[in-house]
C-alpha positions as CSV (number, residue, x, y, z in Angstrom):
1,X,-14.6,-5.1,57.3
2,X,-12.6,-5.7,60.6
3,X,-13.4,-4.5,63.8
4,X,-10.4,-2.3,63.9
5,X,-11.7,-0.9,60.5
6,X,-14.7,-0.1,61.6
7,X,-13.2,1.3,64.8
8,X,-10.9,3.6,62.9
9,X,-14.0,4.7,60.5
10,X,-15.6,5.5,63.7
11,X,-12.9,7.7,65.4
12,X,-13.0,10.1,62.8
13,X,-16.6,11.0,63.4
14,X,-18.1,13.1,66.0
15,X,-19.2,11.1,69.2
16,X,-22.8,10.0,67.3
17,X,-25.5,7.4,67.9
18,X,-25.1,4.4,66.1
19,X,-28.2,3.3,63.5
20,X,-28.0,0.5,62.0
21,X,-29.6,-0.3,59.1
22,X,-31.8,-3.5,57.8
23,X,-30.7,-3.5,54.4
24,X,-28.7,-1.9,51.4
25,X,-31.8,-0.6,50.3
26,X,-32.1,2.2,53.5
27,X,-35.8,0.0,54.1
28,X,-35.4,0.1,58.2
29,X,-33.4,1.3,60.5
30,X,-32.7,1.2,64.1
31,X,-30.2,2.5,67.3
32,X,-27.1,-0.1,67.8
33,X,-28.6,-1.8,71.2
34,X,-25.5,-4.1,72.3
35,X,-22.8,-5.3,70.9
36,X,-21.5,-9.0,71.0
37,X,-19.0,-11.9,69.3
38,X,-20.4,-15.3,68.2
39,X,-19.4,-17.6,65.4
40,X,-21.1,-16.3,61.7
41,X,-22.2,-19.3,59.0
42,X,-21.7,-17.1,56.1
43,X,-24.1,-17.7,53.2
44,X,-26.8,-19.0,56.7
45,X,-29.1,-16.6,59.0
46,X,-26.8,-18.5,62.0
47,X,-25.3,-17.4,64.4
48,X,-23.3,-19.9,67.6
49,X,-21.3,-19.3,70.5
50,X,-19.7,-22.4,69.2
51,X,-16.7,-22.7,66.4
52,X,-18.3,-26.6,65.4
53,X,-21.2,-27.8,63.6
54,X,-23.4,-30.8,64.6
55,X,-20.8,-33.1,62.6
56,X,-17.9,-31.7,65.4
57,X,-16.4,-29.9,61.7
58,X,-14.7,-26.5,62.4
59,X,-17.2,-24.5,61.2
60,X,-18.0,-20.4,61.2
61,X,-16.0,-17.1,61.3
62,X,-15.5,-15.7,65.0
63,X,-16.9,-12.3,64.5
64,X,-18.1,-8.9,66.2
65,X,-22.2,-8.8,66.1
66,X,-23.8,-6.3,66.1
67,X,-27.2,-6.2,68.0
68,X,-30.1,-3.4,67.0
């Protein structure tokens, strides 16, 4: 999902708190806190302000994070 995605998902709801869920599973969930951009690893719990890796390789996915 894209940011504008999620943005048009959202504009068709009521003005709402944001929860965000742990898992698929429903096991925890809490409020949206802040919302930021970093470079995501897939497949890695990693997240860098950063589009390298340690090898100077173009590495990771500029993405919207969201922050419980």
């Amino acid at each position: 999902m894209t940011s504008h995605e999620l943005a048009r998902q959202l504009l068709e709801m009521p003005d709402l708190p944001v929860v965000m869920s742990k898992d698929e599973e429903g096991n925890l969930f809490r409020p949206l806190a802040e919302v930021g951009d970093g470079y995501y690893y897939a497949g890695d719990i990693y997240l860098s302000n950063r589009s390298w890796d340690e090898e100077g390789h173009t590495a990771g996915v500029y993405s919207v994070v969201l922050w419980p």
